[in-house]
C-alpha positions as CSV (number, residue, x, y, z in Angstrom):
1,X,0.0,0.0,0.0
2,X,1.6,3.5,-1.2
3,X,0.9,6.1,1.8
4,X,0.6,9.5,0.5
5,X,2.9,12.4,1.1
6,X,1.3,16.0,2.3
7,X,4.4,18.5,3.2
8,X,3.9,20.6,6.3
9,X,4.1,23.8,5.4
10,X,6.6,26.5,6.7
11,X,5.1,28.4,10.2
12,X,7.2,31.1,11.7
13,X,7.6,30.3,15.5
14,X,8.9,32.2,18.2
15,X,11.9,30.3,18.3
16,X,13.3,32.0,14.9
17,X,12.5,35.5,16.1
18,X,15.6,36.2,17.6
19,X,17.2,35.3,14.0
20,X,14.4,37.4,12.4
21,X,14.1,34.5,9.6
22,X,11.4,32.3,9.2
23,X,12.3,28.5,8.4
24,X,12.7,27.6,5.1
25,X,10.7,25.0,3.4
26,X,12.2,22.1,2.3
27,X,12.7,21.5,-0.9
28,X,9.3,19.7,-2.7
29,X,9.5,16.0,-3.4
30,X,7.7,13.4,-5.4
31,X,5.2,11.6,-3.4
32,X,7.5,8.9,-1.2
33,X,6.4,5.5,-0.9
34,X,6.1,3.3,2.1
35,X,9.9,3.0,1.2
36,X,9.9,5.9,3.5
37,X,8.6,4.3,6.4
38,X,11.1,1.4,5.7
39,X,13.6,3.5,5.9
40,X,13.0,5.2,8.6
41,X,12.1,2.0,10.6
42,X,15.3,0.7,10.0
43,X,16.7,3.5,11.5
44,X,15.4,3.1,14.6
45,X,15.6,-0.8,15.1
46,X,19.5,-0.4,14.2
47,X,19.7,2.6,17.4
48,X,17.1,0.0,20.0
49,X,19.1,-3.0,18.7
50,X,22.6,-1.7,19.3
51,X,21.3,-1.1,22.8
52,X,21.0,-4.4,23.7
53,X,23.6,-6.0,21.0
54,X,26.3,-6.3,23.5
55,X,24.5,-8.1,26.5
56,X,25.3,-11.8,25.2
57,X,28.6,-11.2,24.0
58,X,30.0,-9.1,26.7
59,X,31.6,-12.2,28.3
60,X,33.3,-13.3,25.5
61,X,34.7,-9.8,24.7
62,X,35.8,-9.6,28.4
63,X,37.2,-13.0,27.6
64,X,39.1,-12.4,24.1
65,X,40.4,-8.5,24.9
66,X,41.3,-9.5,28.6
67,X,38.7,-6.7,29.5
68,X,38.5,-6.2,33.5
69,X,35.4,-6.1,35.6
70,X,35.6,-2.4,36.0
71,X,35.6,-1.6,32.9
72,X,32.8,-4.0,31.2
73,X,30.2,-1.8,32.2
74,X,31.5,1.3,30.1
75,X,31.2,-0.9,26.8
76,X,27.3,-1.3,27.2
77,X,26.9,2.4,29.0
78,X,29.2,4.0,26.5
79,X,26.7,3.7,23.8
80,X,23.7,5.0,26.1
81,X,25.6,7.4,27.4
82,X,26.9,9.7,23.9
83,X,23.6,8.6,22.6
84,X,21.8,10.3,25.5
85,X,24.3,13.4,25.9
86,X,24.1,14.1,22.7
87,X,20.5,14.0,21.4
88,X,19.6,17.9,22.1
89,X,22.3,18.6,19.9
90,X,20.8,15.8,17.1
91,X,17.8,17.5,17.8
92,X,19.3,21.1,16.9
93,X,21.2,20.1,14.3
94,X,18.1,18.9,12.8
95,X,16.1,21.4,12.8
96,X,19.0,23.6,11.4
97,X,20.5,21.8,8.9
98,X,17.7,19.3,7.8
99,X,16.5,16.5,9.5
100,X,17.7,13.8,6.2
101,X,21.0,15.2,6.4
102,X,21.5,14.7,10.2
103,X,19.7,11.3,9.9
104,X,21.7,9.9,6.9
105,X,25.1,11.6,8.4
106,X,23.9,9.3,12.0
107,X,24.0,6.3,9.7
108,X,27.5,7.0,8.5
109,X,28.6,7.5,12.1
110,X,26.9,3.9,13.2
111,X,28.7,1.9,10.6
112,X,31.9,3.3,11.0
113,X,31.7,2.7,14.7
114,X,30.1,-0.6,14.2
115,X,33.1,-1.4,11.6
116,X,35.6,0.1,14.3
117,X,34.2,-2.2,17.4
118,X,34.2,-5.6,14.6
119,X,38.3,-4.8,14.0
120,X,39.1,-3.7,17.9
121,X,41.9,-5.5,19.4
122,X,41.6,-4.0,23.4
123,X,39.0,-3.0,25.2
124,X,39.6,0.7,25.4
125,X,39.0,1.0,21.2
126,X,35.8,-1.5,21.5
127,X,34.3,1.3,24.0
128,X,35.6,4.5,21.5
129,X,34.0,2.2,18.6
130,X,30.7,2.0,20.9
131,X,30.4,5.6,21.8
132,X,30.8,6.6,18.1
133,X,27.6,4.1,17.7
134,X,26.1,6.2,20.7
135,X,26.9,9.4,18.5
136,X,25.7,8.6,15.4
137,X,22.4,7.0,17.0
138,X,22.0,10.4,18.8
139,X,21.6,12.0,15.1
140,X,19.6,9.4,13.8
141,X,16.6,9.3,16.6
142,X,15.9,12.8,16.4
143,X,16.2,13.0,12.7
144,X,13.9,10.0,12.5
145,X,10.7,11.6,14.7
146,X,11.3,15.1,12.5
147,X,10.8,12.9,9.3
148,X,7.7,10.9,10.7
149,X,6.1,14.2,11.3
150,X,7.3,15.8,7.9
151,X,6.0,13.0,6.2
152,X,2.8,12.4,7.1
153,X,1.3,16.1,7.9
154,X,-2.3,14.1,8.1
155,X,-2.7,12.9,11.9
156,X,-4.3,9.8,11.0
157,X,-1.5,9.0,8.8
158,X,1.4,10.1,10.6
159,X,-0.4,7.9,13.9
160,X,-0.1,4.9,11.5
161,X,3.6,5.2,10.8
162,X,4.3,6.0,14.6
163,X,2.7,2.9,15.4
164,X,4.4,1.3,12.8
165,X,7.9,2.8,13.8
166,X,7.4,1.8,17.7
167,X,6.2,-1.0,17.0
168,X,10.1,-1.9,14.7
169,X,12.0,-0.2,17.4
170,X,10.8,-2.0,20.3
171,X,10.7,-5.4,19.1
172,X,14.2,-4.8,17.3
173,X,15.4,-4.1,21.7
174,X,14.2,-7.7,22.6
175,X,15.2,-9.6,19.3
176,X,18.7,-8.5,19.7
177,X,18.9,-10.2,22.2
178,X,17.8,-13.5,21.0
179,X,19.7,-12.5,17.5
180,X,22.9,-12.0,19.3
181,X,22.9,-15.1,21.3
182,X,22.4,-16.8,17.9
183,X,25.5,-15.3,16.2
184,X,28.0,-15.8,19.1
185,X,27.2,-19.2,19.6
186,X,27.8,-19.7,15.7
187,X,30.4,-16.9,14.5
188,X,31.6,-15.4,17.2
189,X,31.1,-11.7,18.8
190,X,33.1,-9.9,16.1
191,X,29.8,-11.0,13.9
192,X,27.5,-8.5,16.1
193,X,28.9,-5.8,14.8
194,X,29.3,-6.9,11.3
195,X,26.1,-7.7,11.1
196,X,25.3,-4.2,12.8
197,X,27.1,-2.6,9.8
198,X,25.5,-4.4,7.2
199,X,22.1,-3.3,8.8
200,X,23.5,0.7,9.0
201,X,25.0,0.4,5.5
202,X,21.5,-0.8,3.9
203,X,19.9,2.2,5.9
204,X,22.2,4.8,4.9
205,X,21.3,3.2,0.8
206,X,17.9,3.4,1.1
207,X,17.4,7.1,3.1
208,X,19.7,8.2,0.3
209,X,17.0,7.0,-2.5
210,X,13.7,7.5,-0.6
211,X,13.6,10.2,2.3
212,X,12.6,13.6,1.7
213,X,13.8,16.9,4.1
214,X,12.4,18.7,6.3
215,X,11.7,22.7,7.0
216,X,14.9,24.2,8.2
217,X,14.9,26.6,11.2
218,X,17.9,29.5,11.2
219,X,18.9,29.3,14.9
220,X,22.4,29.5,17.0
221,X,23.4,26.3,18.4
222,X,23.8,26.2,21.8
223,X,27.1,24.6,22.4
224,X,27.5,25.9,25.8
225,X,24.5,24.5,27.9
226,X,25.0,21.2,25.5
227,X,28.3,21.6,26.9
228,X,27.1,21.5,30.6
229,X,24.6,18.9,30.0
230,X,27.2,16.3,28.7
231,X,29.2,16.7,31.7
232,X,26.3,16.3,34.2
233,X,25.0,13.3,32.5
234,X,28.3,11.8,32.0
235,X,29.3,12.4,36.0
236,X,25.9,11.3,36.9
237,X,25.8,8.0,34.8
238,X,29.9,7.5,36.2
239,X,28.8,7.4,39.6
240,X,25.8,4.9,39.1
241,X,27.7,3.0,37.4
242,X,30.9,2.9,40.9
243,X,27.8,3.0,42.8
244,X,26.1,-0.4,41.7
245,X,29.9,-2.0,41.5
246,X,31.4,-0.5,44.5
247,X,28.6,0.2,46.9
248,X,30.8,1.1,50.0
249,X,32.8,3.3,47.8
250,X,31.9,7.4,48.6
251,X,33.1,8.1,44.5
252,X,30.0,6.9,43.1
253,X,27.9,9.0,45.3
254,X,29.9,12.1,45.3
255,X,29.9,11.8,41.5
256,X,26.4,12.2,41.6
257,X,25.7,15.4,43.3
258,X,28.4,16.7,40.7
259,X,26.2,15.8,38.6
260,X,22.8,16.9,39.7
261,X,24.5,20.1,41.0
262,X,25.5,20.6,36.8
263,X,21.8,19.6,36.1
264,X,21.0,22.8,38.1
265,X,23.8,24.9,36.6
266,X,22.7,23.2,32.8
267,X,18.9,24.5,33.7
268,X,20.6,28.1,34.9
269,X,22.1,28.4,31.5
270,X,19.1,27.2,29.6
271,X,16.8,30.4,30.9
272,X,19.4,32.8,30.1
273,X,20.6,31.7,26.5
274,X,18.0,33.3,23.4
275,X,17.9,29.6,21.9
276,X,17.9,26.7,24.5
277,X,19.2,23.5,23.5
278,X,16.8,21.5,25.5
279,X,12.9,23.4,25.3
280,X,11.8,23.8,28.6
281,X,9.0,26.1,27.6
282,X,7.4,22.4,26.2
283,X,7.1,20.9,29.4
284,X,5.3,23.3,30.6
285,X,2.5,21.9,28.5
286,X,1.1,19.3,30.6
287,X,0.7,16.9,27.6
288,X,4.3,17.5,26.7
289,X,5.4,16.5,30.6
290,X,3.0,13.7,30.9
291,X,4.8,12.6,27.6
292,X,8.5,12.8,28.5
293,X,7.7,11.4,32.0
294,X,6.3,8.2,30.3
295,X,8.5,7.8,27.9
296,X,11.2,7.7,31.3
297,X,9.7,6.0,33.4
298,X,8.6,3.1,30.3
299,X,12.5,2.4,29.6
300,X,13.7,2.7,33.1
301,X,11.1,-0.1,33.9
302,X,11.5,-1.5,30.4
303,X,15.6,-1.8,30.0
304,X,15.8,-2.3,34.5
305,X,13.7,-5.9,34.1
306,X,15.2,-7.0,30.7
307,X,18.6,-7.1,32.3
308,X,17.2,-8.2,35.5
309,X,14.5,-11.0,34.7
310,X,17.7,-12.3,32.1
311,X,19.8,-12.8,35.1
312,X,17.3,-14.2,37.2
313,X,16.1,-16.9,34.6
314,X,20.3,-17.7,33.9
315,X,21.0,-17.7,37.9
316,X,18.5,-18.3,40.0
317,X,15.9,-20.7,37.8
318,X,19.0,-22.4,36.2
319,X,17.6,-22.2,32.4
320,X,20.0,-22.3,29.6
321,X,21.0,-19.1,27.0
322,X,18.4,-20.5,24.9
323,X,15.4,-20.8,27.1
324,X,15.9,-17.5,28.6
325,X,15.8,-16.2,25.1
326,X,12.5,-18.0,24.6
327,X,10.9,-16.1,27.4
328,X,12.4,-12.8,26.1
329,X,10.9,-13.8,23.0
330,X,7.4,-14.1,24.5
331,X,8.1,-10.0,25.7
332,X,8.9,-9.2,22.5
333,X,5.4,-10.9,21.1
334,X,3.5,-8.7,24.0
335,X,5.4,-5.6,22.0
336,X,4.5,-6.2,19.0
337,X,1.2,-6.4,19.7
338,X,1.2,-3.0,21.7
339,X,1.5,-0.7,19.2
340,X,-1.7,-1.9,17.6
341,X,-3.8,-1.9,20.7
342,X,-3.0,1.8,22.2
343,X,-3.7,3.2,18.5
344,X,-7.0,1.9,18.7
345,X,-7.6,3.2,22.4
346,X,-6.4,6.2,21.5
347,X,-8.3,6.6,18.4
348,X,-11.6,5.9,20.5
349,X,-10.7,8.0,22.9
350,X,-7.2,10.1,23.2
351,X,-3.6,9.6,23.6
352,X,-3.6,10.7,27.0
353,X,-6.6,7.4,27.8
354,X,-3.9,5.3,26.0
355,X,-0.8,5.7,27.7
356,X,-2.6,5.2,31.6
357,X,-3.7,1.9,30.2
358,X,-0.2,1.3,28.9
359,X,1.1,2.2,32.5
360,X,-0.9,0.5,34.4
361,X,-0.8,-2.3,32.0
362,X,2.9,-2.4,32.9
363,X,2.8,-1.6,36.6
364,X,-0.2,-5.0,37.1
365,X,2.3,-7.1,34.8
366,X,5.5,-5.6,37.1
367,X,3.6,-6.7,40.6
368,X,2.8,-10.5,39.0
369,X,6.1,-10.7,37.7
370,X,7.5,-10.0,41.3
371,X,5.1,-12.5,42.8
372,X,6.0,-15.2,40.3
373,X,10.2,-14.2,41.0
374,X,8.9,-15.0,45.1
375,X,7.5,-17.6,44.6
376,X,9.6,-19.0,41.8
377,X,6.5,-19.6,39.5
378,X,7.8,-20.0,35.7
379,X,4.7,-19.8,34.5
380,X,3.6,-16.6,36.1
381,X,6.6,-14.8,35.6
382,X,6.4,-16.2,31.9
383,X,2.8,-14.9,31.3
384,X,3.8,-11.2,33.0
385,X,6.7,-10.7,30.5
386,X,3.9,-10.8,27.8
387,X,2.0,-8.2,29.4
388,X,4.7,-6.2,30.4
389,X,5.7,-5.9,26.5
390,X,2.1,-5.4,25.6
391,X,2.2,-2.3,28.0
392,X,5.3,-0.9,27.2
393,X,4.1,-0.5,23.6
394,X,0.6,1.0,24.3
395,X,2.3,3.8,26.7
396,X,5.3,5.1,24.1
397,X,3.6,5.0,21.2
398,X,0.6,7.6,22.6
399,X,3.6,8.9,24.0
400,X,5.4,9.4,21.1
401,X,1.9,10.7,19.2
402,X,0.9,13.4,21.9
403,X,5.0,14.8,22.3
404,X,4.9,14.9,18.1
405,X,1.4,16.7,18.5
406,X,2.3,18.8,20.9
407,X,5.3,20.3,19.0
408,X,5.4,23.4,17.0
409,X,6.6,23.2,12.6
410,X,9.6,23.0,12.7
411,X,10.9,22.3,16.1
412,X,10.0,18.9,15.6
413,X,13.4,17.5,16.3
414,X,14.1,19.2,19.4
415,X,10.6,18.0,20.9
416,X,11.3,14.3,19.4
417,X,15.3,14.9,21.1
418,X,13.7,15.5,24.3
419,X,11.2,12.8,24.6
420,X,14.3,10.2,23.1
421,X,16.7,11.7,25.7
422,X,14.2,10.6,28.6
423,X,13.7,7.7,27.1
424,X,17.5,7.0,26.7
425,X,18.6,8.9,30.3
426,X,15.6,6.5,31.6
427,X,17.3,2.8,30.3
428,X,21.2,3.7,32.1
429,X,19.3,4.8,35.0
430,X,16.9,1.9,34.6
431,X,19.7,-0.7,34.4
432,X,21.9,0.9,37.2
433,X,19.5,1.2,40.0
434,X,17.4,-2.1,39.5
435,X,20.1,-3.8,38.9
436,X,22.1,-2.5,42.4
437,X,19.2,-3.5,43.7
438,X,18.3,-7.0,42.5
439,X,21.8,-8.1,43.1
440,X,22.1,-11.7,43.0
441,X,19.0,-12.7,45.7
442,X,15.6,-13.0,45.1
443,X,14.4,-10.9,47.5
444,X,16.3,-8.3,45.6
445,X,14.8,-8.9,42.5
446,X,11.1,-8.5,43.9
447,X,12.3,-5.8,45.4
448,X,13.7,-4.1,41.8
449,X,10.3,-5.0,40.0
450,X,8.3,-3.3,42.8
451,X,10.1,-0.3,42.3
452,X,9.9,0.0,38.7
453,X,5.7,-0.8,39.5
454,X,6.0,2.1,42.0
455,X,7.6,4.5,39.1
456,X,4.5,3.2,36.7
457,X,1.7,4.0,38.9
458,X,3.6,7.4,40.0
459,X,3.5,8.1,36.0
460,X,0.3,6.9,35.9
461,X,-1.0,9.4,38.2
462,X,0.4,12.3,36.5
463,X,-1.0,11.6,33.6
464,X,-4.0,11.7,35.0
465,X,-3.5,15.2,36.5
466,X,-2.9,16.1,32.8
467,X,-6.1,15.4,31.5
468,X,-7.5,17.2,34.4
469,X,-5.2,20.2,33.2
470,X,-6.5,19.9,30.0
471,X,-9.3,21.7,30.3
472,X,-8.3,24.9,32.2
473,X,-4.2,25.1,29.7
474,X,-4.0,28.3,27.5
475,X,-1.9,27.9,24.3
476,X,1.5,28.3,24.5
477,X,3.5,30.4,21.9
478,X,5.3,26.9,21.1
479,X,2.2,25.2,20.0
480,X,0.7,24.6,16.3
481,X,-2.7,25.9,16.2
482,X,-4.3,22.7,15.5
483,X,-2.6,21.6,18.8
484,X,-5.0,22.0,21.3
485,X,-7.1,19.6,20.6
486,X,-8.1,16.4,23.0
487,X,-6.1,14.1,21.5
């Protein structure tokens, strides 16, 4: 089926006043196919699969490269972390330069780093090869949303493709993990990141052919509160990181206050510069917070038990590499039908009705889950994973829908690198507290999924104070004029 292409057209916003230019439309394009959407899905399942390429290989890299104990962690985190630091500058560069350019120059940065971590011969150019992934994903994710929305102008349209695009992404996070186990057991770990290459090297080919760009906003880039913002993240996700290793250790936790007290300094910054690199003015939309909360709280649960419940099967059940890839598997089936199921609710009745079913979807499945890890019940803990997928999917995709609604023409990419960096700042944190929590017990693992049940029913409730909002919100100078609506 060929979807149709309608071009947003060009709005002056307040954000290009201080330039005193308007943004300039793109260039027209023939119609695209759903090659577009192909494209663009690709994309995203390369970023979500690199995120969890790593986990089954990791001992065999430690293994081959003599990599120490301290350092493991940095290989996985040094891919979430640039990819998380970085995406308000994706998001800029986006909306300056054109969000094709940023997302096929993303694609060029993935394979080179996949190629880079396939040659490495120690550990300290696997984790350089990583974090180029982690920059090059932060280009594409943005880049990605600002297409979707360019795209498909019609609402109905576009809420197709997002639910289409989540719907890749998420199940491309939970098959990597049964992919990878597949292709170290029969080629080694080198072949992960071949194959990754391959996968970024048909992307970049088909963007080139198919995607059209986007309206380009004349605006400063902010490089110094971008600046500021790396370095809290990066001292914050440093000291989770010695936390959960070295618990006794005071580094961990003096590393983060550094980096909360740079959050504070980064926000400082951000009121004072003409052009702020992260919008705060969008959250104070309550759609737009109820949105980037989700999409946080949804990977910190999301990416937390993944890691956790993979352990636990491996550990504490006893069950082989393979069978614990056959219960990810059934998480991965509860995804794919997600996406699906919270575009129909919200088509019936709004984004915002969608994502508190997702959450509390996920915080019921979270709670069962824990009982079943108490009570060492396969079964249960089985049939939760299913639902816990089946959630996860219903709340980012309204998620996604209502943050893409929400955002003015043309500042699409800094709205889609806001609600990608809470998504991404919410999996590191996800990982490094539950999994300093779970430890090795089981009592520590229910403890981990009750948290993470805690955080959904804590979103949950906020989203419902948004609706209640809803009714009483003025427009905000950000906001499209079709933006207002219920959905």
């Amino acid at each position: 089926m060929t979807l149709r292409y309608e071009p947003a057209p060009a709005v002056l916003i307040p954000d290009t006043v201080s330039s005193g230019r308007a943004p300039v439309p793109a260039t027209p394009t023939a119609p695209p196919s759903a090659w577009i959407l192909v494209a663009l899905c690709l994309g995203f399942a390369m970023v979500t699969f690199d995120n969890t390429i790593v986990t089954v290989g990791l001992p065999r890299m430690q293994e081959h490269l003599g990599i120490g104990a301290g350092l493991a962690p940095w290989i996985v985190d040094s891919y979430v972390l640039a990819c998380t630091a970085l995406l308000l500058t994706g998001g800029s560069l986006a909306d300056r330069w054109g969000a094709r350019r940023v997302y096929l120059n993303g694609a060029v940065l993935i394979a080179v780093g996949s190629a880079l971590c396939a040659v490495a011969d120690s550990g300290g150019l696997l984790i350089a090869g990583r974090a180029l992934q982690g920059v090059g994903a932060a280009a594409v994710m943005p880049g990605s949303l600002s297409l979707l929305k360019a795209s498909y102008a019609d609402d109905r349209r576009r809420a197709r493709a997002v639910v289409i695009w989540a719907t890749v992404g998420s199940t491309a996070a939970v098959v990597g993990l049964v992919f990878s186990g597949v292709l170290v057991a029969a080629f080694g770990w080198r072949s992960l990141f071949w194959a990754n290459l391959a996968l970024a090297l048909g992307t970049l080919i088909l963007a080139r052919l198919c995607l059209p760009e986007t309206p380009i906003v004349h605006s400063r880039l902010n490089f110094q509160s971008q600046g500021v913002f790396l370095m809290a993240l990066t001292a914050f996700v440093a000291g989770v990181i010695e936390w959960g290793a070295v618990p006794d250790s005071a580094v961990g936790p003096a590393l983060m206050v550094v980096g909360v007290m740079l959050a504070v300094g980064f926000a400082a910054v951000e009121r004072r510069y003409p052009n702020p690199a992260l919008q705060l003015s969008l959250l104070r939309h309550p759609d737009a917070r109820a949105a980037a909360v989700v999409a946080f709280v949804v990977n910190f649960g999301f990416y937390g038990q993944l890691f956790l419940i993979a352990g636990f099967l491996r550990r504490v059940e006893g069950l082989s590499p393979l069978q614990t890839s056959v219960v990810v598997t059934v998480e991965a089936a509860g995804a794919v039908f997600g996406s699906p199921c919270g575009s129909l609710i919200a088509q019936r009745s709004s984004n915002s009705i969608a994502m508190l079913t997702g959450l509390l979807v996920i915080a019921g499945a979270f709670l069962t889950m824990a009982v079943g890890v108490r009570s060492h019940a396969l079964g249960v803990t089985v049939g939760a994973a299913f639902f816990v997928g089946l959630g996860i999917d219903i709340a980012i995709t309204s998620a996604t829908a209502d943050m893409l609604r929400v955002a003015a023409a043309g500042r699409a990419g800094a709205a889609s690198a806001l609600l990608t960096m809470a998504r991404q700042v919410g999996s590191v944190i996800g990982v490094a507290v539950l999994g300093a929590t779970a430890g090795t017990s089981t009592t520590g693992f229910f403890r981990a999924l009750i948290i993470a049940a805690l955080g959904c029913a804590g979103a949950a409730y906020l989203v419902r104070r948004a609706r209640g909002a809803r009714g009483s919100r003025i427009p905000l100078p950000y906001m499209t004029s079709g933006s207002t609506g219920g959905k």
